[in-house]
C-alpha positions as YAML, in Angstrom:
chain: A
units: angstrom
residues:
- id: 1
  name: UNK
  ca: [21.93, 3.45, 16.06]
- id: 2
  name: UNK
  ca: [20.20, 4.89, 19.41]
- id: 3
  name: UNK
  ca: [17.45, 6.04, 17.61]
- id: 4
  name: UNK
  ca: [17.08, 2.55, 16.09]
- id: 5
  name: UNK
  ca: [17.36, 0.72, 19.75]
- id: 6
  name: UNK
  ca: [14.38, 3.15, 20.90]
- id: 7
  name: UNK
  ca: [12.44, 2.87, 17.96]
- id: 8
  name: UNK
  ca: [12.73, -1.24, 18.36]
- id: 9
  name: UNK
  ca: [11.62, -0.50, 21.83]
- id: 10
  name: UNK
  ca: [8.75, 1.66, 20.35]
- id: 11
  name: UNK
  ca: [7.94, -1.43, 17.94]
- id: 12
  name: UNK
  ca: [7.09, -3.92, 21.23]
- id: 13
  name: UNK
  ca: [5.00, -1.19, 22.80]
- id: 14
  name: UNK
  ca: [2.78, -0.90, 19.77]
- id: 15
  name: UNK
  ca: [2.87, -4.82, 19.39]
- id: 16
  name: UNK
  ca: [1.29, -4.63, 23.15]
- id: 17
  name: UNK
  ca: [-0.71, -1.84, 21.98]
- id: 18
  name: UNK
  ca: [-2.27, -4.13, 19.54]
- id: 19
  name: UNK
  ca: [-2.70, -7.10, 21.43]
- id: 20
  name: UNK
  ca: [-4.67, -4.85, 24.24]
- id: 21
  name: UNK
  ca: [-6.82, -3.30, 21.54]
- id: 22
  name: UNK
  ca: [-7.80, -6.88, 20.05]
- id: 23
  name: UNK
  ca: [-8.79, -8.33, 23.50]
- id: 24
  name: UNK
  ca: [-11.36, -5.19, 24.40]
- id: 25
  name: UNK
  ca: [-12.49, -5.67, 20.61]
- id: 26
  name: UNK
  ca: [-13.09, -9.34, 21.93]
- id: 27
  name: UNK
  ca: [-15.42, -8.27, 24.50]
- id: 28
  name: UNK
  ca: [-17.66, -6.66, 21.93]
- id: 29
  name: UNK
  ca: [-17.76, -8.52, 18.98]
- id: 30
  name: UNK
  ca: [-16.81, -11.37, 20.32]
- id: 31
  name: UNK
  ca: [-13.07, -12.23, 18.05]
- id: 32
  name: UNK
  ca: [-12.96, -15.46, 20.53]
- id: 33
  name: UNK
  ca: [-16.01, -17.76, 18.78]
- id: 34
  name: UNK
  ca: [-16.39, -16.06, 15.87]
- id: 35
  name: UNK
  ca: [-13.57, -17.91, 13.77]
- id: 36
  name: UNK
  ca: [-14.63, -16.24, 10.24]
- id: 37
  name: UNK
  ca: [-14.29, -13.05, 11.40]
- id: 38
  name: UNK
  ca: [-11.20, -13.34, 13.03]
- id: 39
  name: UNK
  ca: [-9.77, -15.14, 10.00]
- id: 40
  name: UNK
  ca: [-11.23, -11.68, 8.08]
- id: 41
  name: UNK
  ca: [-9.27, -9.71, 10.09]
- id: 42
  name: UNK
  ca: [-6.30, -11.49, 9.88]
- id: 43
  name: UNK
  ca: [-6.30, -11.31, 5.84]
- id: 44
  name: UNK
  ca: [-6.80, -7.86, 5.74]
- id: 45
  name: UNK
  ca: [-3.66, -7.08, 8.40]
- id: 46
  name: UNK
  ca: [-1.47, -9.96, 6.37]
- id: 47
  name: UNK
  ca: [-2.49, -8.10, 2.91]
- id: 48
  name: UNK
  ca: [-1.81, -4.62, 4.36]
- id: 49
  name: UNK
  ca: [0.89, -4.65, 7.02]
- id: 50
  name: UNK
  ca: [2.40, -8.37, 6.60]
- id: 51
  name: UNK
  ca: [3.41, -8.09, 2.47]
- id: 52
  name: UNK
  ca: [5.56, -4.98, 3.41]
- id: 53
  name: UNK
  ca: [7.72, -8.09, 5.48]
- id: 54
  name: UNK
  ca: [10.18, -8.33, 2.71]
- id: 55
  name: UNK
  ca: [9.78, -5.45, 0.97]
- id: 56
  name: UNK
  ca: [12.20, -3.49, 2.96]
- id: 57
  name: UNK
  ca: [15.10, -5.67, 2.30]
- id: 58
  name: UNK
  ca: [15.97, -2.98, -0.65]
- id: 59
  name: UNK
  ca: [19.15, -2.22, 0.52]
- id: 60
  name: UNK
  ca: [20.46, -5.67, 1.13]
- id: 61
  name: UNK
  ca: [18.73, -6.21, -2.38]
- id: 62
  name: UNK
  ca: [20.80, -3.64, -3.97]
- id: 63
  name: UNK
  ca: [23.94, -4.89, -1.68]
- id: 64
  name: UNK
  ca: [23.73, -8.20, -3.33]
- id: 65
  name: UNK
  ca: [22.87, -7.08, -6.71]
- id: 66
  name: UNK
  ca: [26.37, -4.90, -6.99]
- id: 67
  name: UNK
  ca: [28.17, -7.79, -5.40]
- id: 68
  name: UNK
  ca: [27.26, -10.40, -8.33]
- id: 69
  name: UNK
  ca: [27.13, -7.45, -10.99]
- id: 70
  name: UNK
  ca: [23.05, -7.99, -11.45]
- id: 71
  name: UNK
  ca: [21.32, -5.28, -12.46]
- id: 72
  name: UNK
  ca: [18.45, -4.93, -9.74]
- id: 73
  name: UNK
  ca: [15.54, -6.34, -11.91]
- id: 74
  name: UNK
  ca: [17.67, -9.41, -12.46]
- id: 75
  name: UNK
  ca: [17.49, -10.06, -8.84]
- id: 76
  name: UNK
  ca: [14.21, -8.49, -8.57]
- id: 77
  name: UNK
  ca: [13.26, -11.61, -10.52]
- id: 78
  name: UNK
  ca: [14.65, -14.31, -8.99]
- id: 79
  name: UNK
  ca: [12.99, -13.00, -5.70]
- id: 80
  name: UNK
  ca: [9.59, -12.78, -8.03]
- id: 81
  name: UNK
  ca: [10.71, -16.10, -8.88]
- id: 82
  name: UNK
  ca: [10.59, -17.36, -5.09]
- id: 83
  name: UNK
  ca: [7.62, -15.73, -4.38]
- id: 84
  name: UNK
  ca: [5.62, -17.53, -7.85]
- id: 85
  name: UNK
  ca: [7.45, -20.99, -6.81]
- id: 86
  name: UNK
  ca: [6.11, -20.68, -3.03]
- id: 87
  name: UNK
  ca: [2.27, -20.46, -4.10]
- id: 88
  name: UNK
  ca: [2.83, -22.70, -7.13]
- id: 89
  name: UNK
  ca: [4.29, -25.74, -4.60]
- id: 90
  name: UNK
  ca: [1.68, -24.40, -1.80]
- id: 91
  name: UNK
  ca: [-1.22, -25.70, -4.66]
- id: 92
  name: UNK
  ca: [0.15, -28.63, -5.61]
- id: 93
  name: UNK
  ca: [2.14, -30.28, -2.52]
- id: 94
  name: UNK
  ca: [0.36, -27.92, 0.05]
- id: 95
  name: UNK
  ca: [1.52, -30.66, 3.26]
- id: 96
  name: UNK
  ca: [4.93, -30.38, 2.32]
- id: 97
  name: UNK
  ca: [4.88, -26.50, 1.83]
- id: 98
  name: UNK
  ca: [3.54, -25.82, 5.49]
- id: 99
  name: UNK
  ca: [5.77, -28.19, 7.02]
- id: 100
  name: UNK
  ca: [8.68, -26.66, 5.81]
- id: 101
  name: UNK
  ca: [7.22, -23.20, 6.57]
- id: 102
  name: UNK
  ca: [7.04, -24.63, 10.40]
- id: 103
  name: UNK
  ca: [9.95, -25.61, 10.75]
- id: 104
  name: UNK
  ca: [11.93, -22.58, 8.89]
- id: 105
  name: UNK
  ca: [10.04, -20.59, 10.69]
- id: 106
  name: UNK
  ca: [10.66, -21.91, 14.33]
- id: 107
  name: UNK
  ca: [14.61, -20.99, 13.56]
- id: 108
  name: UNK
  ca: [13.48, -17.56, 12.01]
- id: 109
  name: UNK
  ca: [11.08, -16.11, 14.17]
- id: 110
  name: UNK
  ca: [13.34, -16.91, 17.56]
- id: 111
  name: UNK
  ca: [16.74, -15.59, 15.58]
- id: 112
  name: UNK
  ca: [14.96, -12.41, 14.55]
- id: 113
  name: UNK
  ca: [13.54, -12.16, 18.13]
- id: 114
  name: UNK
  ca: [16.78, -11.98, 19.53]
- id: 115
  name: UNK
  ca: [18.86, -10.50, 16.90]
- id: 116
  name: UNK
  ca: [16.64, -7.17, 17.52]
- id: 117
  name: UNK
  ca: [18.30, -6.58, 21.00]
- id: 118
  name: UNK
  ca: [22.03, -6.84, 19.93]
- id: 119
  name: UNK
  ca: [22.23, -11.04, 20.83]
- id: 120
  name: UNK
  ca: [23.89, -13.20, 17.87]
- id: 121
  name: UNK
  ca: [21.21, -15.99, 18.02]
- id: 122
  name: UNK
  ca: [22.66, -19.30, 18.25]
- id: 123
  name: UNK
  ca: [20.43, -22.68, 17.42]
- id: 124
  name: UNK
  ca: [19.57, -23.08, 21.22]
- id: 125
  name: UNK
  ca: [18.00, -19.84, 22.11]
- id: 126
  name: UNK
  ca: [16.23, -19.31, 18.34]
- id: 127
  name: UNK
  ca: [15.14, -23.11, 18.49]
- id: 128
  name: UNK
  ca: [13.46, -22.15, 22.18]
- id: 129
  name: UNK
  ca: [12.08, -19.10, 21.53]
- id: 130
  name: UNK
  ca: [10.59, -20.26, 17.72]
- id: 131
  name: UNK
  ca: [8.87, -23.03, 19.46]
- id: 132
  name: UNK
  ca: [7.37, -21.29, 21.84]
- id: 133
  name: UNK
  ca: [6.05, -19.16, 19.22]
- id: 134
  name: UNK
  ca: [4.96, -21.72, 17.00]
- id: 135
  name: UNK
  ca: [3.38, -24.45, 19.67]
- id: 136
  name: UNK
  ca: [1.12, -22.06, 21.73]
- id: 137
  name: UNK
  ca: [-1.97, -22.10, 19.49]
- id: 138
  name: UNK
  ca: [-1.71, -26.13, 19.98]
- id: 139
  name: UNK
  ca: [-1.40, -26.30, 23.42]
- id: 140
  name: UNK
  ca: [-3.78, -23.43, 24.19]
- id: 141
  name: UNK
  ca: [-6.38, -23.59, 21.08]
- id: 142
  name: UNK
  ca: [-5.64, -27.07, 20.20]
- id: 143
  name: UNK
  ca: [-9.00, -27.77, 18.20]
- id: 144
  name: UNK
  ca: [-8.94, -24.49, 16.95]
- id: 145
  name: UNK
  ca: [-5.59, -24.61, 15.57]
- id: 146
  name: UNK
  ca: [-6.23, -28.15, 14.24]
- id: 147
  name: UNK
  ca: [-9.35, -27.35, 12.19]
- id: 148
  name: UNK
  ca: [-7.44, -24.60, 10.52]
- id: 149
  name: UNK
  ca: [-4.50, -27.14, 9.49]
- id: 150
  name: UNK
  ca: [-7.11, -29.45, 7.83]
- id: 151
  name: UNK
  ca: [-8.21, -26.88, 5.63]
- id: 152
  name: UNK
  ca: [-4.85, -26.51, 4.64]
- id: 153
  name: UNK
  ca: [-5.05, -30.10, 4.08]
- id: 154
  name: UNK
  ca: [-2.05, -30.58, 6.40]
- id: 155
  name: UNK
  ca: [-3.66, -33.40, 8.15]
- id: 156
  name: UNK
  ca: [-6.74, -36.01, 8.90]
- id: 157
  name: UNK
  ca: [-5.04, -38.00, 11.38]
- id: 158
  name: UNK
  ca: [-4.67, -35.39, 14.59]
- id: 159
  name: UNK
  ca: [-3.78, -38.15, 17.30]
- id: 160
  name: UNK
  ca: [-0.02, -37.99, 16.87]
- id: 161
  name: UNK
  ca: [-0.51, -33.96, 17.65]
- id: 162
  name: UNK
  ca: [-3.17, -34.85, 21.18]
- id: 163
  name: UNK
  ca: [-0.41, -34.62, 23.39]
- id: 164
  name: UNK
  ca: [0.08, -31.22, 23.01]
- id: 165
  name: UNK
  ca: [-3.56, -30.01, 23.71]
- id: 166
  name: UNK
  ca: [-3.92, -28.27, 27.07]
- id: 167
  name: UNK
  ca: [-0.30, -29.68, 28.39]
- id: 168
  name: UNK
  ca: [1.13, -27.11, 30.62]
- id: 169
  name: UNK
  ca: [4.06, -29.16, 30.92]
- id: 170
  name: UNK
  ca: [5.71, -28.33, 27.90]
- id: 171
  name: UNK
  ca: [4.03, -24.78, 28.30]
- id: 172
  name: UNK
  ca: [6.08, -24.45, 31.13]
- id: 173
  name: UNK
  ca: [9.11, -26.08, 30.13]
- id: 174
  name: UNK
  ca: [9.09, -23.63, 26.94]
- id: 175
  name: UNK
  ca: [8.35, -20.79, 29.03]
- id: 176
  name: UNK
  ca: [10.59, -21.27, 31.88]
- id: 177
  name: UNK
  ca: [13.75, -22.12, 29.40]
- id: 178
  name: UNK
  ca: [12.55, -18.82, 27.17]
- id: 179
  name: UNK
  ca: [12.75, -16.92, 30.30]
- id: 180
  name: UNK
  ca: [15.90, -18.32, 31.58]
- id: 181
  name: UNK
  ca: [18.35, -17.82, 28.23]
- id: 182
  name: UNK
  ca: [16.75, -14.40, 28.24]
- id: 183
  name: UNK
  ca: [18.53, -13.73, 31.27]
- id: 184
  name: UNK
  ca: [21.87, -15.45, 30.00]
- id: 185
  name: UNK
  ca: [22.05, -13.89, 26.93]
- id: 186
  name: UNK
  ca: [20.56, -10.40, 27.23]
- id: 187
  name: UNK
  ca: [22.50, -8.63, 29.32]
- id: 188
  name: UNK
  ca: [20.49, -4.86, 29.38]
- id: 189
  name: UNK
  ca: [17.98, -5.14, 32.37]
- id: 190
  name: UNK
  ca: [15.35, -2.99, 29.81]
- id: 191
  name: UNK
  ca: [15.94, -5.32, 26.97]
- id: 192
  name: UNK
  ca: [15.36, -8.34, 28.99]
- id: 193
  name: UNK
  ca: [12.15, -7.03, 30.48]
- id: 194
  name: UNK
  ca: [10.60, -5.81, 26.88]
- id: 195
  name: UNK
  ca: [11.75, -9.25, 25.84]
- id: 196
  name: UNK
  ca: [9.82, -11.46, 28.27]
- id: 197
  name: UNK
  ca: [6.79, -9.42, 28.28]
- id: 198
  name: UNK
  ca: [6.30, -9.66, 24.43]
- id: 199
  name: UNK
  ca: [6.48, -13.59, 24.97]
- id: 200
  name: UNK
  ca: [3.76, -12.67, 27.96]
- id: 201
  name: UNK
  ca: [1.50, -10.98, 25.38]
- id: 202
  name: UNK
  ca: [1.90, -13.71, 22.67]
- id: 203
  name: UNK
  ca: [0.73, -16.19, 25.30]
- id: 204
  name: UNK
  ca: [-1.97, -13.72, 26.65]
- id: 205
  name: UNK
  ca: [-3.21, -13.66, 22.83]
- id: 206
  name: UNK
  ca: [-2.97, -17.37, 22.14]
- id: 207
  name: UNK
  ca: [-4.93, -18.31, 25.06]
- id: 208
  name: UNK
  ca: [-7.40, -15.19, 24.59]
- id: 209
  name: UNK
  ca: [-7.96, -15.16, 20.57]
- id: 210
  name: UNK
  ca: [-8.36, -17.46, 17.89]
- id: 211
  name: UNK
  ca: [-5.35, -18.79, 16.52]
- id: 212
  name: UNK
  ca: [-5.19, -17.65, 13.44]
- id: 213
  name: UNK
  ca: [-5.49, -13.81, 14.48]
- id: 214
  name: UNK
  ca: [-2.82, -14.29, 17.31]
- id: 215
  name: UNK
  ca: [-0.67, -15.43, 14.86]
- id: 216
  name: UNK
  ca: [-1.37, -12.70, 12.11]
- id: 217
  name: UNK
  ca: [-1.05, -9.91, 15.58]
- id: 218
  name: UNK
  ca: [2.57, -11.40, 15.65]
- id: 219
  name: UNK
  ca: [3.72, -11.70, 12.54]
- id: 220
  name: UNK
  ca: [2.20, -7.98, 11.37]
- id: 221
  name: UNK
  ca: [2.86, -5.96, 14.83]
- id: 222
  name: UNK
  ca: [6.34, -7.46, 15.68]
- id: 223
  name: UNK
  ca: [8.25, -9.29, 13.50]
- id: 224
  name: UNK
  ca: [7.49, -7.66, 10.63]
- id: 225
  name: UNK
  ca: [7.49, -4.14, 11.95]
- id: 226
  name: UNK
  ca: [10.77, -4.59, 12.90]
- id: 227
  name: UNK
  ca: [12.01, -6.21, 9.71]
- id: 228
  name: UNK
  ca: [10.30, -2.53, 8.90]
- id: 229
  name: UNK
  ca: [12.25, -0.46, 10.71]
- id: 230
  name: UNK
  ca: [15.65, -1.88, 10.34]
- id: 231
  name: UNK
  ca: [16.43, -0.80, 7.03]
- id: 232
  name: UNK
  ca: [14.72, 2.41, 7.27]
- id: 233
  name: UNK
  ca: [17.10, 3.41, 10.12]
- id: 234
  name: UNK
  ca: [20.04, 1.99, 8.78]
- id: 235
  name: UNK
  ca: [19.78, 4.92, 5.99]
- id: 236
  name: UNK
  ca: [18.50, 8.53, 6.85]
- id: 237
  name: UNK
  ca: [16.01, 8.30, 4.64]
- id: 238
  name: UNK
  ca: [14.86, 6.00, 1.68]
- id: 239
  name: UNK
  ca: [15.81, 7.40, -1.89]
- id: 240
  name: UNK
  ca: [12.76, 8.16, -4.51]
- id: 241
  name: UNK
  ca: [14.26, 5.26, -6.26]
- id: 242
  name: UNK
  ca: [14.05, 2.72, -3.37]
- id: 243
  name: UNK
  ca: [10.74, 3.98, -2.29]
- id: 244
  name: UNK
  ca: [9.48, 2.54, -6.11]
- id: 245
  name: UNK
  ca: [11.12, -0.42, -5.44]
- id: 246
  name: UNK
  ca: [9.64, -1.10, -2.09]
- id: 247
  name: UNK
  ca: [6.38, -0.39, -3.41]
- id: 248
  name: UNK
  ca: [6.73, -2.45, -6.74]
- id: 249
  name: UNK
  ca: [7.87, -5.75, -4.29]
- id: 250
  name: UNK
  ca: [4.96, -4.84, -2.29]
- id: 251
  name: UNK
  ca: [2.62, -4.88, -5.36]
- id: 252
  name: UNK
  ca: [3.65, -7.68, -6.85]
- id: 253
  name: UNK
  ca: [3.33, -9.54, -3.06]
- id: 254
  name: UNK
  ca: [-0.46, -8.42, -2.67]
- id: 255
  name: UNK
  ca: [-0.90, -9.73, -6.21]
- id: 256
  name: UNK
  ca: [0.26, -13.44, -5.64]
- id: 257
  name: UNK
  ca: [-1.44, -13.18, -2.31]
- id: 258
  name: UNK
  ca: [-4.95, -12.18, -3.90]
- id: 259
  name: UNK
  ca: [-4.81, -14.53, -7.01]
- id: 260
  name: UNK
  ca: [-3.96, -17.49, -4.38]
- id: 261
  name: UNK
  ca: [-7.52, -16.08, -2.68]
- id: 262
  name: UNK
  ca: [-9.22, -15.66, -6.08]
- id: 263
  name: UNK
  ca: [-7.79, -19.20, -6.77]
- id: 264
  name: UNK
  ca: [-8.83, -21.40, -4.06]
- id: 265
  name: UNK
  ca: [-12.26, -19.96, -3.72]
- id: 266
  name: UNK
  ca: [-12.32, -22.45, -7.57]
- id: 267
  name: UNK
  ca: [-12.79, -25.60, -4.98]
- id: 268
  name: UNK
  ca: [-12.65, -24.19, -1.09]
- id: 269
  name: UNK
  ca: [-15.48, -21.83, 0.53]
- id: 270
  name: UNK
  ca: [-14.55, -18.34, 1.08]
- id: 271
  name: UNK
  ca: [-13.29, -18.91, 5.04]
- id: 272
  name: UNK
  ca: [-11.50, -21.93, 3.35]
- id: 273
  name: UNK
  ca: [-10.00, -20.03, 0.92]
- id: 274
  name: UNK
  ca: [-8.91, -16.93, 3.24]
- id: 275
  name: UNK
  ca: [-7.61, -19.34, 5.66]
- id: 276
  name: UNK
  ca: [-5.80, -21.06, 2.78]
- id: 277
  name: UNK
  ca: [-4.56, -17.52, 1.45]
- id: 278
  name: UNK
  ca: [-3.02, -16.40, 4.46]
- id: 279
  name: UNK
  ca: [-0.76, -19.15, 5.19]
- id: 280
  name: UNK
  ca: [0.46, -19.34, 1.42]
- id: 281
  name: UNK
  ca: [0.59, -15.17, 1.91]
- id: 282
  name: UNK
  ca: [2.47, -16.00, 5.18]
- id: 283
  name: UNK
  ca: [4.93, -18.49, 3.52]
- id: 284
  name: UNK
  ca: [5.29, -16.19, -0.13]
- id: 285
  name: UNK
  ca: [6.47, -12.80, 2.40]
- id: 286
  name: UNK
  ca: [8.86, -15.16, 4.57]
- id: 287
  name: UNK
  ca: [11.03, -17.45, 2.38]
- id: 288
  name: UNK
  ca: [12.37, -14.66, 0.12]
- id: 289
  name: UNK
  ca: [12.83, -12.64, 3.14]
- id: 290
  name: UNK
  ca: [15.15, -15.38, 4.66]
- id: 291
  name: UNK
  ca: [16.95, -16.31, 1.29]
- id: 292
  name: UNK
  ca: [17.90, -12.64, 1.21]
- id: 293
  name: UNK
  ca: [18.97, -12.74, 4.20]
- id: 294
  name: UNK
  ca: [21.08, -15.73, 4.05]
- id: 295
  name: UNK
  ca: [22.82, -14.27, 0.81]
- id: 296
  name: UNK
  ca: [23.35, -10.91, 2.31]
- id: 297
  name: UNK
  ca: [24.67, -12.34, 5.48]
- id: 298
  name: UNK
  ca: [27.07, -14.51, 3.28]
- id: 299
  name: UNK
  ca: [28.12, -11.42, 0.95]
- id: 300
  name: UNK
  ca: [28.82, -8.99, 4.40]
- id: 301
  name: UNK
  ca: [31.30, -11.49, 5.75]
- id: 302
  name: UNK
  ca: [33.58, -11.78, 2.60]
- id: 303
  name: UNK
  ca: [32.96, -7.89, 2.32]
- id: 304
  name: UNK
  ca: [32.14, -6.21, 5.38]
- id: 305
  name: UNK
  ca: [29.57, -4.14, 4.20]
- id: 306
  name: UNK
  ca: [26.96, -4.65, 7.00]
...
């Protein structure tokens, strides 16, 4: 369990590794106005680093399996299933898709955040941090962020969204109450400082970087490294066996994610189409991610077997 805390601690560093390392790249290429490379860079970290997201969730896959008496490719399907049904309503109701991807994801992203440094997230402090997370590239890239959700056809109309661009109010209000609950609920002084200055960084990024490759720095060098590490150090060491599972999920994850790419390039141009891609990649790695986690969670209280 030590090893785990330091290794979690090890996680943020290399998240601020990352975010250092993509600002200097800034300076040279630049990342900043060039939205078409940034949004290259971003596929390849999502289709690299981000589809391992879920793929780790092995042993709460075979927790769940034994539970209901499923052999594992019964339940390997229904998460298949999830996964197919995710880009499948991303193509045909794409507004409604991303909207509930937003607002899952505010809850997830600020419960995970938390969770990570032994706090029980409640709806308050998951609600606070996940909007933070999820508001930044509006207030602080506002056009940029908005010309990425019309490609995804999210919207034409952007006035109702104006009041967000450049308002430091709610940037402040966010931060300050982010800060604050950190301080309520964390109580070690180390936690509370690695914390805080993650939140710095993803602000740092937002305001430095296009949107779309703050986001992907995020998601690939934080959240999902430490959806990573969790169940590797909750076991020794993962069994031949589990290793072929990871990598099978993993597989079939880059496989959705590319034929959504190979897909909309049919009707969208090939930034379009990435753009497109990522966010349905994005959505496809985190809602079978949080089903499993809701079933497991359910499962460990009747059981114990956390």
């Amino acid at each position: 369990m030590n090893n785990y805390k330091l290794f979690n601690k090890k996680i943020s560093y290399v998240f601020g590794f990352a975010c250092i390392t993509f600002i200097m790249l800034d300076q040279i290429l630049p990342l900043s106005n060039n939205q078409n490379l940034a949004t290259y860079l971003s596929f390849f970290l999502v289709s690299t680093i981000g589809i391992y997201h879920g793929a780790f969730d092995i042993n709460k896959v075979d927790k769940i399996s034994n539970y209901f008496n499923l052999k594992f490719f019964n339940f390997i399907s229904i998460y298949i299933l999830i996964l197919v049904s995710v880009v499948t309503f991303w193509l045909l109701m794409p507004v409604f898709t991303l909207s509930l991807f937003l607002f899952i994801s505010i809850h997830h992203f600020g419960a995970d955040d938390y969770s990570y440094f032994n706090v029980y997230p409640n709806l308050l402090i998951s609600i606070t941090r996940g909007a933070l997370i999820i508001t930044l590239p509006l207030i602080l890239n506002f056009y940029e962020t908005v010309s990425i959700l019309k490609i995804l056809n999210f919207m034409n109309n952007t006035e109702y969204l104006t009041f967000l661009n450049s308002n430091y109010i709610i940037f402040a209000i966010l931060l300050t109450a982010n800060i604050t609950l950190s301080f309520i609920y964390i109580r070690n002084y180390l936690n509370r400082i690695i914390f805080n200055t993650d939140m710095i960084l993803l602000v740092i990024i937002n305001y430095t970087l296009e949107p779309i490759l703050a986001f992907t720095l995020y998601f690939c060098f934080l959240h999902s490294l430490r959806n990573i590490s969790k169940p590797i150090f909750n076991r020794s060491k993962l069994v031949f066996m589990q290793r072929k599972k990871v990598i099978f999920i993993s597989i079939i994850t880059f496989m959705l994610f590319l034929f959504s790419f190979i897909f909309s390039t049919n009707f969208l141009n090939t930034f379009s189409a990435l753009s497109t891609s990522i966010f349905i990649g994005l959505a496809s790695l985190t809602f079978p991610h949080i089903v499993t986690e809701i079933v497991f969670n359910k499962v460990s209280q009747k059981q114990r077997i956390i």
